[in-house]
Backbone as numpy.savetxt, mean C-alpha at the origin, in Angstrom:
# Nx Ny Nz CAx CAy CAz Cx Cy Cz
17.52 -0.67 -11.16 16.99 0.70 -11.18 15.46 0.65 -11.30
14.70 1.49 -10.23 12.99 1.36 -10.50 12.76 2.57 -11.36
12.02 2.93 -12.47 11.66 3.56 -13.05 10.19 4.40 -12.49
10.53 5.52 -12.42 9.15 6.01 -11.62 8.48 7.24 -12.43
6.94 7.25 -12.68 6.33 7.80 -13.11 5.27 9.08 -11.69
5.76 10.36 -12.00 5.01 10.71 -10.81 3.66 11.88 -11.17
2.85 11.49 -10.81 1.30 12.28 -10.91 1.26 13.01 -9.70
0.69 14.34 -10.19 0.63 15.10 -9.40 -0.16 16.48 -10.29
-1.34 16.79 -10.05 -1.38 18.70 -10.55 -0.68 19.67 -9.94
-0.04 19.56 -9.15 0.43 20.31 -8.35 2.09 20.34 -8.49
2.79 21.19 -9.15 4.13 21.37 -9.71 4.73 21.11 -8.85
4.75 22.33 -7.77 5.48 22.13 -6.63 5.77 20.90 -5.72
4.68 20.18 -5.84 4.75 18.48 -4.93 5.47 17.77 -6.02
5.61 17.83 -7.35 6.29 16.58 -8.31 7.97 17.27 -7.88
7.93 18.38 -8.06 9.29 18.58 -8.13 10.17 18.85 -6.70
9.31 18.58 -5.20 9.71 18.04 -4.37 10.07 17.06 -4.26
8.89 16.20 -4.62 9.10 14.25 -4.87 10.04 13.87 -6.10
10.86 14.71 -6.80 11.40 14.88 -7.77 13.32 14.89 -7.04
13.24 15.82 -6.56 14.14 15.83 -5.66 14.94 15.27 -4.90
13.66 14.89 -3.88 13.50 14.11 -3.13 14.41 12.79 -3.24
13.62 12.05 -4.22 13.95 11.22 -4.96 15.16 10.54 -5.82
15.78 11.41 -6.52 16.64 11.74 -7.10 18.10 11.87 -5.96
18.09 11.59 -5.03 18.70 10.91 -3.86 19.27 9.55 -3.71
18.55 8.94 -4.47 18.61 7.58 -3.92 19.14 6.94 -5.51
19.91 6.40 -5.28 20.64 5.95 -6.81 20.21 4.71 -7.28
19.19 4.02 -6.75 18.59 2.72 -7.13 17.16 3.18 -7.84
16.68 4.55 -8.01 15.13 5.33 -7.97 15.75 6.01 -9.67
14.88 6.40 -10.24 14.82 7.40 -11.54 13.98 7.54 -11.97
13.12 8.86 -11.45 12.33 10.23 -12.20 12.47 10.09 -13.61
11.20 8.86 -14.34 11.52 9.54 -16.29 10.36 10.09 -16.53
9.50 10.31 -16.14 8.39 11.81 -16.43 7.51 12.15 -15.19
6.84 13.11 -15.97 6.01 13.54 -14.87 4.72 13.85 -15.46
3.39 13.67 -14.63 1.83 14.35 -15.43 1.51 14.98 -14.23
0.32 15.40 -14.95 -0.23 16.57 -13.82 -1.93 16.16 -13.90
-2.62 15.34 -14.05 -3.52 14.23 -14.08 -3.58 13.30 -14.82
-4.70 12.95 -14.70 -4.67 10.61 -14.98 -4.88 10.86 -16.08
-5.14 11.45 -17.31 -5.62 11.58 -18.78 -3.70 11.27 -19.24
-3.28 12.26 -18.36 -1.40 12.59 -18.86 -0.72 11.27 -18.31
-1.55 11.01 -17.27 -0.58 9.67 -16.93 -0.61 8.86 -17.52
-1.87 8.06 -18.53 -1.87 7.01 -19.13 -1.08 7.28 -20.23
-1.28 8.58 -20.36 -0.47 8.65 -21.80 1.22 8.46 -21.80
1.75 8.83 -20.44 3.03 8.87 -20.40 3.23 7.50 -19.46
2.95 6.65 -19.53 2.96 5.25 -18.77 3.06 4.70 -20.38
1.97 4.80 -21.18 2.25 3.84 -22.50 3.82 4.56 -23.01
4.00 5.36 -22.78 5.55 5.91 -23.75 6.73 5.32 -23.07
6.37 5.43 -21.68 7.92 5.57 -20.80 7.84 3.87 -20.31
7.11 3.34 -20.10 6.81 2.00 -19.31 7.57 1.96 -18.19
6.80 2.93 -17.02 7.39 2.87 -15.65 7.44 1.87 -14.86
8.00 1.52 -13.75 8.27 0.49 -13.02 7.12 0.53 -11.90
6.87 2.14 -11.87 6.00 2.39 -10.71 5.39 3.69 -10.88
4.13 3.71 -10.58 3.63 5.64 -11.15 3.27 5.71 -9.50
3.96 6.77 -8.60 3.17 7.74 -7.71 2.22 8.75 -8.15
0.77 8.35 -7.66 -0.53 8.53 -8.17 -1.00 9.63 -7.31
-1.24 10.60 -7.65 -2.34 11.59 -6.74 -3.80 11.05 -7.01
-4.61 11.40 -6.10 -5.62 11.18 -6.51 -6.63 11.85 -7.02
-6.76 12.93 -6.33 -7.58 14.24 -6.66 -6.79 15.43 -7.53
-7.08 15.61 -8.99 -6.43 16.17 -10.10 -7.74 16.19 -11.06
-7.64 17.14 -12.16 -8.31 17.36 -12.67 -8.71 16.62 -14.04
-9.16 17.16 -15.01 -9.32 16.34 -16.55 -9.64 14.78 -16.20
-8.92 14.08 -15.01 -9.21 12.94 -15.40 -8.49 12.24 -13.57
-9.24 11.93 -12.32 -8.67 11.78 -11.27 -7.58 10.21 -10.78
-7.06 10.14 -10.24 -6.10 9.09 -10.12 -7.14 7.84 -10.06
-7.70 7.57 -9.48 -8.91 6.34 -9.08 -8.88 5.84 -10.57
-9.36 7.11 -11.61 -9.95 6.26 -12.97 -8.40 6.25 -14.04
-7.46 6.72 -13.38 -6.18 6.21 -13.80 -5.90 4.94 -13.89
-6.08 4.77 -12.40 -5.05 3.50 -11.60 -5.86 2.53 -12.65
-7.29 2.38 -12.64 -7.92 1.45 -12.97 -7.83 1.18 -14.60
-6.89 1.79 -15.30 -6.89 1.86 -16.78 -5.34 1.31 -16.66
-4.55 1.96 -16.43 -3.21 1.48 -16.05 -3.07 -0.11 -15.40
-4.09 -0.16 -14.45 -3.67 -1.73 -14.06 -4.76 -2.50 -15.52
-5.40 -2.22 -15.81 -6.50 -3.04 -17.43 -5.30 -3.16 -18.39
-4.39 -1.88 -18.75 -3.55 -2.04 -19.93 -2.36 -2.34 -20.10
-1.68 -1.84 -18.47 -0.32 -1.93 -18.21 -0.36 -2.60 -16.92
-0.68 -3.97 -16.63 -0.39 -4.74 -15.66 0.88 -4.84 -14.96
2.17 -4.58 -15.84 3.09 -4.64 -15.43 3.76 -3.27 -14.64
2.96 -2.17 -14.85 3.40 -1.19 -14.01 2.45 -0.95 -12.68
3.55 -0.95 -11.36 2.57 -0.27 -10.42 2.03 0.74 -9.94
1.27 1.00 -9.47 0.77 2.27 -8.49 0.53 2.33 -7.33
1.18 3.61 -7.04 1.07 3.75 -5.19 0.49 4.79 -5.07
-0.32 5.01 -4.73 -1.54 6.29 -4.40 -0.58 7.18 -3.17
-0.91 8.23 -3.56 -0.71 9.61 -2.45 -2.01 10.15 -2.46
-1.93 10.10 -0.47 -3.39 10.70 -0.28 -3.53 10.92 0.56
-4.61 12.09 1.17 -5.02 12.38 2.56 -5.98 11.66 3.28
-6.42 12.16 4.68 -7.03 11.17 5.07 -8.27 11.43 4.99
-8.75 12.97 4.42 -10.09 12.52 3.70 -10.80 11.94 2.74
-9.43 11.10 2.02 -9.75 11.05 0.77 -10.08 9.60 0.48
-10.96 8.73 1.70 -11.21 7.75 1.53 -11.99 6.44 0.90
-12.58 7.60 0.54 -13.51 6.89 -0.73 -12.74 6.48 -2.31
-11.91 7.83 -2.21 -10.61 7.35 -3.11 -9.87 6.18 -3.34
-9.52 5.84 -2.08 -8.13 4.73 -1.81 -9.63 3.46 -1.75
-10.51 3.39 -1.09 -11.20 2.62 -1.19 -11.68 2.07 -2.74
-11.71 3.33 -3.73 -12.11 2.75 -5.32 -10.57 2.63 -5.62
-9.43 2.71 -5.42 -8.55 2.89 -5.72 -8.00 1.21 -6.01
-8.16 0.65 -4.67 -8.20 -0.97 -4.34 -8.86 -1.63 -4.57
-9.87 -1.44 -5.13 -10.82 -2.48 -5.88 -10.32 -2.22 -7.53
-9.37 -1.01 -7.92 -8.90 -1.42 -9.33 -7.52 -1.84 -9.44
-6.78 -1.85 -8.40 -5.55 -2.74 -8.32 -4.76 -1.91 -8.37
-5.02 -0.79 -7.37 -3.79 -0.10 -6.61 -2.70 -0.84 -5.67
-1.34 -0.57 -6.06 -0.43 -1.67 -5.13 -0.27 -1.00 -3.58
-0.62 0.53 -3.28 -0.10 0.47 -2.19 -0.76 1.94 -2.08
-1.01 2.35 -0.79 -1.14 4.01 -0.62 -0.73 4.57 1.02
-0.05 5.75 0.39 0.38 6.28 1.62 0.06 7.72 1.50
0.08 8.34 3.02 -0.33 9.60 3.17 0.76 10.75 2.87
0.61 12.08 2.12 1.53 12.50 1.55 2.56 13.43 2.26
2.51 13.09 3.41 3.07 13.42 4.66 3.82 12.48 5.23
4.21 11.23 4.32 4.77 10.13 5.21 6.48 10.38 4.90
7.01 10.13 6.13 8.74 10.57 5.95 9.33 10.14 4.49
10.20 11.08 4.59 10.62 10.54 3.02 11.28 9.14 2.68
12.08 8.74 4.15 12.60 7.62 4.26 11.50 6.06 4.29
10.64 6.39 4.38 9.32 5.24 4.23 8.84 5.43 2.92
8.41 6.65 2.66 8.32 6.30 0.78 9.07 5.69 -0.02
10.35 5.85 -0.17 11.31 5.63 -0.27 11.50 3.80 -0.23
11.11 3.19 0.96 11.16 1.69 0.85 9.57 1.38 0.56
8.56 2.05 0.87 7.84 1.66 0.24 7.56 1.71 -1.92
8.00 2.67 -2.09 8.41 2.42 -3.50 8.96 1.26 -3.89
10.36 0.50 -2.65 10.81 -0.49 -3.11 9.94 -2.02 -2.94
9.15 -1.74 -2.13 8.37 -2.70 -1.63 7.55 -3.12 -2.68
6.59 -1.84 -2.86 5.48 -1.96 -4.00 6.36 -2.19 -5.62
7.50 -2.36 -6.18 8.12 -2.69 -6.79 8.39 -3.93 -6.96
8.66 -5.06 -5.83 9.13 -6.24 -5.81 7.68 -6.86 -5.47
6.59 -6.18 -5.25 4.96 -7.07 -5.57 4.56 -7.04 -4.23
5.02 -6.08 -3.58 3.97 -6.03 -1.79 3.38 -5.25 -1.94
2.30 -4.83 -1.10 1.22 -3.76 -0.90 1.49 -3.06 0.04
1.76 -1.98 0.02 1.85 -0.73 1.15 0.42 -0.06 1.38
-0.14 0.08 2.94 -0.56 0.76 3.82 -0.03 1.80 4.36
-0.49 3.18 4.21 0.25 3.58 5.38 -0.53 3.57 6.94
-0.09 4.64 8.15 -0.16 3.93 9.38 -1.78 4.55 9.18
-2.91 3.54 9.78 -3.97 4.21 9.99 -4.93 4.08 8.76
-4.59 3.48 7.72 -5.51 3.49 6.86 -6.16 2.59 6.24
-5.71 1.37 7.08 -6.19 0.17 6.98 -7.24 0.13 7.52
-7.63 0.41 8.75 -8.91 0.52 9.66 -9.67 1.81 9.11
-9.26 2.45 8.78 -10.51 3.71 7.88 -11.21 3.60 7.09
-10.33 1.94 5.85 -10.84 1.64 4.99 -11.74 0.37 4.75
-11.43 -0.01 6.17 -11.94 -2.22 6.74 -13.71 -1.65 6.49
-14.50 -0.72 6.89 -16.02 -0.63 6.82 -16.34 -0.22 5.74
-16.05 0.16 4.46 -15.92 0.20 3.42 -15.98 -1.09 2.42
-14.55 -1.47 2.86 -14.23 -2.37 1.58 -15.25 -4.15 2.16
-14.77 -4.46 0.60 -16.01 -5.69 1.25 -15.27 -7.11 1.37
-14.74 -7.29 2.50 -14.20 -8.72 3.10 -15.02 -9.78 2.47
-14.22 -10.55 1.91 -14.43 -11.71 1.42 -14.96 -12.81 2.54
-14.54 -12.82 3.56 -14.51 -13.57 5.02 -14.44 -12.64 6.45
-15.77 -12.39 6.38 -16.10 -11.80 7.66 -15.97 -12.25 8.79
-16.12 -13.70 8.69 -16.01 -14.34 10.09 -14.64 -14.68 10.17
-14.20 -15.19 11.14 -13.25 -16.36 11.16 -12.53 -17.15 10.72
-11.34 -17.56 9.33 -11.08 -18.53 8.63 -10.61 -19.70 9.58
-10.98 -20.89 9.26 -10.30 -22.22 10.14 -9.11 -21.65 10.51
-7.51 -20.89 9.69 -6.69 -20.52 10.11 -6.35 -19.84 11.12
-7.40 -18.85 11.09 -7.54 -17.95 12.77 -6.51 -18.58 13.80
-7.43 -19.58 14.07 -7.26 -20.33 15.50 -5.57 -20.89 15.27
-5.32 -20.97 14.20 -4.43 -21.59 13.98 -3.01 -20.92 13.83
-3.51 -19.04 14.37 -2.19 -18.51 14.67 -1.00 -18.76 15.52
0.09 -18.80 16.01 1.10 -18.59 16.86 0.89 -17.07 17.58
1.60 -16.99 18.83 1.65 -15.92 19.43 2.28 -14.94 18.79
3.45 -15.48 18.26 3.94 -14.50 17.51 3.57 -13.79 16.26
2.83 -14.77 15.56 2.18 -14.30 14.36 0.77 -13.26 14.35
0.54 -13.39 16.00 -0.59 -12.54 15.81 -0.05 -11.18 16.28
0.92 -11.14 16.84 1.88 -10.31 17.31 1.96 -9.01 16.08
2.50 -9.98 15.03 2.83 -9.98 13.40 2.02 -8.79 12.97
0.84 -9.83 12.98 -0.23 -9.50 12.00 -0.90 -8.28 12.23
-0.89 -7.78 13.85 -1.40 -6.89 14.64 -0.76 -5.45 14.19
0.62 -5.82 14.06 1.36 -4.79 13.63 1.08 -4.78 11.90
0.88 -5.71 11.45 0.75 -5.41 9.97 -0.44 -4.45 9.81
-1.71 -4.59 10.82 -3.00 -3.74 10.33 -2.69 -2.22 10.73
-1.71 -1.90 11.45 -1.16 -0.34 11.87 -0.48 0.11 10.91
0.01 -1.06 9.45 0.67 -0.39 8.57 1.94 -0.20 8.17
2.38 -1.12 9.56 3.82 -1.14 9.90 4.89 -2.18 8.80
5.78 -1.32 8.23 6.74 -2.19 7.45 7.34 -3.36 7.81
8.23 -4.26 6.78 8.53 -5.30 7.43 10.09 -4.74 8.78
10.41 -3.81 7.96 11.68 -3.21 8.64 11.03 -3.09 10.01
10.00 -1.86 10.29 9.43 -1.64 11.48 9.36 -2.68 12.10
8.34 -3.48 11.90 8.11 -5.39 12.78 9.43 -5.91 13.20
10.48 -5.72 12.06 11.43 -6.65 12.53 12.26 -5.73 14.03
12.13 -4.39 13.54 12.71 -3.48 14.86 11.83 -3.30 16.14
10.37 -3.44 15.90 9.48 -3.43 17.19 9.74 -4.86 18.03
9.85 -6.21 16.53 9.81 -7.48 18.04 11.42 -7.81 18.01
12.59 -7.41 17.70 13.73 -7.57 17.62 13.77 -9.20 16.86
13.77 -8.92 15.53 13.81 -10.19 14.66 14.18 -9.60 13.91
14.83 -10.53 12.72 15.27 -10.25 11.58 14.24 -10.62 10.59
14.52 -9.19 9.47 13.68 -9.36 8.04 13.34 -10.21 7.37
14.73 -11.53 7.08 13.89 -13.04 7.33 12.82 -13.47 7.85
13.19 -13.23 9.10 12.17 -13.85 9.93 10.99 -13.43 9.84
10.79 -12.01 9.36 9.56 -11.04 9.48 9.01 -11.73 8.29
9.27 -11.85 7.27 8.85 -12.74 5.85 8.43 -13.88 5.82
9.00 -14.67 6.67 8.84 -15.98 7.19 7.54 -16.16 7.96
7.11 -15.29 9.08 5.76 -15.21 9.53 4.62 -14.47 8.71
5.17 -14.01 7.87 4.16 -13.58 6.95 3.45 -14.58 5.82
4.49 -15.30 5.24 3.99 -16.16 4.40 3.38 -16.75 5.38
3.84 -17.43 6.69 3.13 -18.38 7.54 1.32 -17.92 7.59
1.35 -16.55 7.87 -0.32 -16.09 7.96 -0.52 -16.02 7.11
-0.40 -15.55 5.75 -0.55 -15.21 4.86 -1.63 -17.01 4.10
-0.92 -17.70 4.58 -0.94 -19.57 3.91 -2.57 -19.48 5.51
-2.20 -19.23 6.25 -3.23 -19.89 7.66 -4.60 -19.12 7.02
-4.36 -18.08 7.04 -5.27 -16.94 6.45 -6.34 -17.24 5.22
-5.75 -17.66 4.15 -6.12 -18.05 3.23 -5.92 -16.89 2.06
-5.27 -15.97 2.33 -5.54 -14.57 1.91 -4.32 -14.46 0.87
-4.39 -13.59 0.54 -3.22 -12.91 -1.18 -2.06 -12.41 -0.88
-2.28 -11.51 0.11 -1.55 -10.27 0.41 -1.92 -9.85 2.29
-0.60 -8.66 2.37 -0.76 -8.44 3.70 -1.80 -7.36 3.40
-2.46 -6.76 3.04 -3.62 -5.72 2.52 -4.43 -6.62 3.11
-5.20 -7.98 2.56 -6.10 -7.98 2.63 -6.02 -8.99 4.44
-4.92 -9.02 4.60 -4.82 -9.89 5.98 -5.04 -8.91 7.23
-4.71 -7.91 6.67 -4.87 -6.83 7.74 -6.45 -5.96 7.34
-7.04 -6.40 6.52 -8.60 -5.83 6.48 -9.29 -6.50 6.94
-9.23 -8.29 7.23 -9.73 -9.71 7.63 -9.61 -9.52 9.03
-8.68 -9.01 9.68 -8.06 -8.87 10.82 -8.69 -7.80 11.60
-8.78 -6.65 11.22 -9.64 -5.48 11.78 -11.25 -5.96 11.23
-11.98 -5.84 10.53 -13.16 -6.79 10.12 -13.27 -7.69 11.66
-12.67 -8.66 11.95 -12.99 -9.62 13.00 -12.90 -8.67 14.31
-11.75 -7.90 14.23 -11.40 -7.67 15.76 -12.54 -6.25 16.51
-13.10 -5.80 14.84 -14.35 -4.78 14.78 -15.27 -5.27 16.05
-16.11 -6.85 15.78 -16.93 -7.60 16.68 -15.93 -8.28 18.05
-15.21 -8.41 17.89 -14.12 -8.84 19.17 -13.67 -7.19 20.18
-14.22 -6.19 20.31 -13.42 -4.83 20.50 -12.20 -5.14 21.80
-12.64 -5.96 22.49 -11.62 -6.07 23.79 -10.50 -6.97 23.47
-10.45 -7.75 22.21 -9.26 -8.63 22.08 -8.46 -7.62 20.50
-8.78 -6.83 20.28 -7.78 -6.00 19.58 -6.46 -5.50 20.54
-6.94 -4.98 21.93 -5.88 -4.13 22.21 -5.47 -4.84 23.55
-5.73 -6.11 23.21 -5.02 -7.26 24.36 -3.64 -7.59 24.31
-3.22 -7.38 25.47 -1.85 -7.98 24.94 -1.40 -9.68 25.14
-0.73 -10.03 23.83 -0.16 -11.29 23.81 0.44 -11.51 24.32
């Protein structure tokens, strides 16, 4: 069972996502805040598995949440809800160890595994916000890692789809492979790469393909 903590000022959106939620018999709603002052406080009581984070709220905004929550409560995650103006947000959001953010418009059935995702220690993107956020955030490796070169066709295939945001489910249904397999090329880039996470493989990736513009939308 994931334990979920949901932020929100806005009544009406918790007790949609409340709902919503409350669907799925592996998920359980144990409180709710209505900004980041209420969330820390009800994260130390309840010790959620996962807090869905608004960002923009009052008394105290999700950004300077996330970043107190991941300092005190390492063990709980956060997945940001957010629009797509709100990029300066998700950008401070990930430099304090936000696990994942999606737009609050994303089907319910993708929140839904992304909750489970960002639960078992992956990072969720949603579609499009990886590249909004690549000129912003600050790449460790701008250029090239030795690994680059050292992709497979398929892995760049992979990886291409990872910077659009795309789940492992999606990948495995766009190149007809199995979820194994989709995991399996991930660690593979993930090791070539040199990198942590698919977050930052897909910011390394747009970053390069920024100065490359004609080999982004090449096909393999």
């Amino acid at each position: 069972m994931i334990r979920l903590l949901l932020v929100d000022d806005q009544s009406l959106i918790r007790r949609g996502l409340k709902a919503l939620l409350k669907l799925e018999n592996f998920l359980e709603v144990v409180g709710e805040a209505d900004n980041g002052q209420n969330a820390i406080s009800q994260v130390e009581i309840l010790q959620p598995d996962v807090v869905l984070m608004d960002v923009r709220m009052p008394v105290m905004d999700g950004v300077a949440a996330t970043r107190e929550i991941g300092q005190r409560f390492p063990g709980t995650k956060v997945l940001v809800l957010t629009t797509f103006d709100d990029d300066d947000y998700v950008v401070r959001a990930m430099r304090y160890g936000a696990s994942g953010y999606l737009l609050k418009d994303t089907p319910s059935e993708e929140l839904v595994g992304a909750i489970e995702a960002v639960h078992k220690g992956y990072t969720q993107l949603g579609p499009g916000l990886v590249e909004k956020i690549t000129n912003n955030y600050p790449v460790s490796q701008p250029t090239p890692p030795p690994g680059w070169s050292e992709l497979t066709p398929r892995e760049q295939e992979i990886l291409r789809l990872i910077a659009t945001g795309a789940t492992n489910h999606e990948i495995g249904e766009k190149l007809y492979i199995s979820h194994k397999t989709v995991k399996n090329h991930i660690t593979n880039i993930l090791r070539r790469l040199n990198v942590r996470d698919r977050t930052q493989a897909a910011i390394l990736a747009n970053s390069i393909w920024q100065h490359e513009p004609h080999t982004k939308n090449k096909q393999i």
